[in-house]
C-alpha positions in Angstrom: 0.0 0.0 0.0 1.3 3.3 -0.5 1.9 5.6 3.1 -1.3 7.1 3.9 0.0 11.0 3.2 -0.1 10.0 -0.5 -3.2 8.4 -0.1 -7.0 9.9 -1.4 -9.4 8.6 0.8 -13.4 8.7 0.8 -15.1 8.6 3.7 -19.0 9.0 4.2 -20.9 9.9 7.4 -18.2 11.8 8.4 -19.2 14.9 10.1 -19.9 13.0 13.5 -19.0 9.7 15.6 -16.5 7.1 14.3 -16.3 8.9 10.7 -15.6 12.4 12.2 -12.2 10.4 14.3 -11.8 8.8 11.0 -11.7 11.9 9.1 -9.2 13.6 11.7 -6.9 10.4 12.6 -6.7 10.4 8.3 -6.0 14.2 7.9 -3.3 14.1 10.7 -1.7 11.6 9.0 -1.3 13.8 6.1 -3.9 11.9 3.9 -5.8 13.6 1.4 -9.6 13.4 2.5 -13.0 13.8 1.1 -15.5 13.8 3.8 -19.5 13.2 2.8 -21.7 14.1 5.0 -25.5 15.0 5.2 -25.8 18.4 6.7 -23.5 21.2 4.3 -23.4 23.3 7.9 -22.2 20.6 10.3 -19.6 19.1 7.0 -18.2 23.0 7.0 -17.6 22.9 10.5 -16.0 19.4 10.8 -13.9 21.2 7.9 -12.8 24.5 9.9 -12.1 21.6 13.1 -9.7 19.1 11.8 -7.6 21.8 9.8 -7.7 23.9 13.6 -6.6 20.5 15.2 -4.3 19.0 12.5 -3.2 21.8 10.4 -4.5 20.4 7.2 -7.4 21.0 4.9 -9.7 18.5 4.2 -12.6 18.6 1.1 -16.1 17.7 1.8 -18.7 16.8 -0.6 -22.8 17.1 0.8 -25.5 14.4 0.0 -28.8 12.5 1.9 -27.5 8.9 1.3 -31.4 8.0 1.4 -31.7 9.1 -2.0 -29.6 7.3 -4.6 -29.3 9.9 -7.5 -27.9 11.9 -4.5 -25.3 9.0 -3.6 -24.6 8.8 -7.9 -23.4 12.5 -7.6 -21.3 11.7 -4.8 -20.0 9.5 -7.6 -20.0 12.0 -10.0 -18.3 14.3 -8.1 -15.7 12.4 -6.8 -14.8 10.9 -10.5 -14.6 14.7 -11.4 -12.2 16.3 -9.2 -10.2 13.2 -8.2 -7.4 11.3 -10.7 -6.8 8.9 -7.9 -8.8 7.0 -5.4 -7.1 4.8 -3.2 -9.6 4.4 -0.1 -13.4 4.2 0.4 -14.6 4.1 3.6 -18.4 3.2 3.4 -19.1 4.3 6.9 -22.6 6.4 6.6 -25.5 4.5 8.1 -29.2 4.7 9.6 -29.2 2.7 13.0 -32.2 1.5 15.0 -34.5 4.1 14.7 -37.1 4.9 17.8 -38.1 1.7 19.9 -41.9 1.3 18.7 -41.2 3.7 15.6 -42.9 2.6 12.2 -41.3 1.5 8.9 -39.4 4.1 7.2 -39.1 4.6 3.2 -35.8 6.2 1.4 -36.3 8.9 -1.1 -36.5 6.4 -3.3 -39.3 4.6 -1.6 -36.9 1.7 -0.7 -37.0 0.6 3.4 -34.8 3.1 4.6 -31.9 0.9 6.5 -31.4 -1.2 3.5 -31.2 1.7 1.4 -28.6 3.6 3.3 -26.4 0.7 4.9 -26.5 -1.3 2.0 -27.4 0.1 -1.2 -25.8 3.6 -0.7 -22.2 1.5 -0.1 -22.8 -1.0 -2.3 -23.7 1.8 -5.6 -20.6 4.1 -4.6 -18.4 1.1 -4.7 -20.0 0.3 -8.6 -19.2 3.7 -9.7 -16.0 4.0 -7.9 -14.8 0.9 -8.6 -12.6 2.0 -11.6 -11.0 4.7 -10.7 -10.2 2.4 -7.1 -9.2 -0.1 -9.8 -6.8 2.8 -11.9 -5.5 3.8 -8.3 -4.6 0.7 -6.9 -3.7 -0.5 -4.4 -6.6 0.5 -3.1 -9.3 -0.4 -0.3 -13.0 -0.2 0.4 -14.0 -0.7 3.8 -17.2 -1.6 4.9 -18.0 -0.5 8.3 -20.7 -3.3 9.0 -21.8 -4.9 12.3 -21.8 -8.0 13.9 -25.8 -7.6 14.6 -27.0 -9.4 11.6 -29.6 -11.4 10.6 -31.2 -13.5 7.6 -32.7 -11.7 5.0 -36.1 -13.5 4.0 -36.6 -13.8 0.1 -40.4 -13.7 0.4 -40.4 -10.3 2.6 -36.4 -8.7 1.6 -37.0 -4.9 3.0 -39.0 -6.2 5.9 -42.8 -5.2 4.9 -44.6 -7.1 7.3 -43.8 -7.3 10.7 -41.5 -4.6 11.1 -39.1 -3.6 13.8 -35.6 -1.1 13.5 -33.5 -3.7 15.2 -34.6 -6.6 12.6 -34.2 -4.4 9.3 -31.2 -2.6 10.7 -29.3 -6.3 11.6 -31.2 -7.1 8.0 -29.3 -4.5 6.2 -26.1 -5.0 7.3 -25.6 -8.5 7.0 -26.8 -7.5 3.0 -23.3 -5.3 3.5 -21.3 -7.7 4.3 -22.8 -10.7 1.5 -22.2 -7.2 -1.2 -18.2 -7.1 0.9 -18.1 -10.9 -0.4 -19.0 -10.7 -4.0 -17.3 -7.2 -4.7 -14.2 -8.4 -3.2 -14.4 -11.5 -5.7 -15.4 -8.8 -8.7 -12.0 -6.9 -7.5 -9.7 -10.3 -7.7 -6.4 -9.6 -9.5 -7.1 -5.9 -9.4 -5.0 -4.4 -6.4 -8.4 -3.8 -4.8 -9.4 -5.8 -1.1 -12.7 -5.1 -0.2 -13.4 -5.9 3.9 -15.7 -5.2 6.0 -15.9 -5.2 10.3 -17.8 -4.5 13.1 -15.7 -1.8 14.9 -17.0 -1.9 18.0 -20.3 -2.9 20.2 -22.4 0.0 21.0 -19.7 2.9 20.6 -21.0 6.4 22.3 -22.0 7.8 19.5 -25.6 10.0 18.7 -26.6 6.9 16.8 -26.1 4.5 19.9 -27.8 7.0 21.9 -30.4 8.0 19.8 -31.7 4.2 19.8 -32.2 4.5 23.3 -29.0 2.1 24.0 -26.3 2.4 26.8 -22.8 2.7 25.2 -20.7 -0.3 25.6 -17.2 1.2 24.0 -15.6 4.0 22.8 -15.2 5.8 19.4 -11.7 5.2 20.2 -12.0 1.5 20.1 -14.0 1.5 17.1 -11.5 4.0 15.7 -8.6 1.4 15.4 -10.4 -1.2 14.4 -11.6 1.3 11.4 -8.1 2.3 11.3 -6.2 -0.9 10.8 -8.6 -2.7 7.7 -7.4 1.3 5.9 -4.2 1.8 6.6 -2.2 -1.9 8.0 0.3 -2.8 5.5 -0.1 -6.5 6.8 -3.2 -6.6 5.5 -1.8 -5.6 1.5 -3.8 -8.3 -0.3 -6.2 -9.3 2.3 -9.4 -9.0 0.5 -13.1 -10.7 1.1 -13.1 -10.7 4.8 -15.0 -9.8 8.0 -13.3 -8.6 11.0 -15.3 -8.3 14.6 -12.9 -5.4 16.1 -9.2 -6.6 15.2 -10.2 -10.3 14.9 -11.3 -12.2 11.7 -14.8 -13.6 12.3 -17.8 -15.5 10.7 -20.4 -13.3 9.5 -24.2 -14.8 9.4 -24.3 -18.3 8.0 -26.2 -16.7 4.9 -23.4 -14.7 4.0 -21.7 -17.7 2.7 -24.4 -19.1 0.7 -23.7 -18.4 -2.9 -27.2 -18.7 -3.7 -28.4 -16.3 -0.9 -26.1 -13.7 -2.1 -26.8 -14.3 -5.4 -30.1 -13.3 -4.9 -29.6 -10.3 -2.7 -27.7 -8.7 -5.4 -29.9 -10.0 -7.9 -32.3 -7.5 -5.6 -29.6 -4.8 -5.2 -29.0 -4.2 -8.9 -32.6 -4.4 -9.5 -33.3 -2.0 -6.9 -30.8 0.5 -8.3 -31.8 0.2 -12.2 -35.3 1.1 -11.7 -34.4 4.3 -9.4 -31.4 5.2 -12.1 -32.2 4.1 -15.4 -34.7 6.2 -16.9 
């Protein structure tokens, strides 16, 4: 891999929790970062913070992840000011939600978890993926979680029954299966593709906001982050899930060919009727 200071590296949901440390651990490492995040004010403030802190300047790019034209001109934008890619850090995500609350819908009219934990990743890594490919070595890193649980084929985006928890441990185990078959689309390429759970529960406005007590810190979550971008012992490791610093086994159904085949069968389907005309 090349040293981080020469390094370009994408990382979304960054204006608070485990992206913001990302995004200031990166630019104090002299790495050249593109921050997304959802609110222009709070992305021009994390802006004005890490150069204050680290003495350098960061680039940000705004967008709702919920809406996937908006995640396509994160694409766009990136592909346009950019010659070289070398990280993406697919960090933004939608957690619980309210205990009791009711099912939520994207922009796109997708359930909203699987829309932004999985499909939002899983498109900027499709329109990324050459310029990743042109840059390489490169990485994408999926920042997942170890709550996960079997997607259903007769109800995929959880329309009957609905709970946060279930469509939230739905979508990311969808994550991880998309880790798996982009990291196999990526063979030979210079690009690894892994995702992990950083950390149980870190105190972040997410954790808190579900109404759960915070089990570890950013900073926990923050190396564990840290190590699947920028360890040179992992040059080459591509396809895997890591549960903090430790390769684990993801949901059984993430190793079903079949099962992921038709999850992304669903994916691309979802995608090509919000972006093809």
């Amino acid at each position: 891999m090349r040293p981080i200071e020469d390094q370009t590296v994408l990382v979304t949901g960054a204006t608070g929790g485990l992206g913001r440390a990302l995004v200031q651990r990166l630019a104090a490492h002299g790495a050249h970062v593109v921050a997304h995040g959802r609110d222009a004010r709070r992305l021009e403030q994390l802006a004005l913070d890490v150069e204050r802190e680290t003495g350098t300047s960061i680039d940000t790019v705004q967008a709702d992840l919920a809406d996937l034209r908006e995640v396509g001109r994160v694409a766009d934008a990136v592909l346009s000011e950019y010659d070289e890619l070398h990280c993406l850090v697919n960090n933004a995500g939608v957690g619980f939600g309210a205990s009791g609350a009711g099912r939520e819908e994207s922009a796109d009219g997708i359930e909203l978890r699987f829309a932004v934990n999985h499909l939002a990743s899983y498109l900027l890594a499709l329109r990324l993926g050459d310029r990743l490919r042109a840059s390489a070595p490169a990485r994408v890193v999926q920042v997942a979680s170890a709550g996960q649980l079997a997607l259903d084929p007769d109800d995929p985006l959880s329309e009957h029954g609905y709970d946060g928890i279930s469509a939230y441990r739905r979508s990311k185990l969808a994550q991880v299966m998309a880790t798996y078959d982009l990291a196999a689309d990526f063979v030979g390429s210079g690009v690894t593709v892994n995702a992990l759970h950083p950390a149980t529960f870190m105190d972040t406005t997410m954790v808190r906001d579900s109404g759960q007590q915070p089990v570890s810190t950013v900073e926990e979550g923050l190396d564990a982050t840290w190590r699947l971008v920028a360890d040179p012992a992992l040059d080459g490791v591509s396809g895997r899930y890591f549960d903090g610093n430790r390769e684990a086994d993801a949901d059984p159904q993430a190793d079903d060919p079949a099962s992921r085949a038709w999850v992304r069968a669903l994916s691309d389907r979802l995608l090509a009727d919000v972006l093809v005309d």
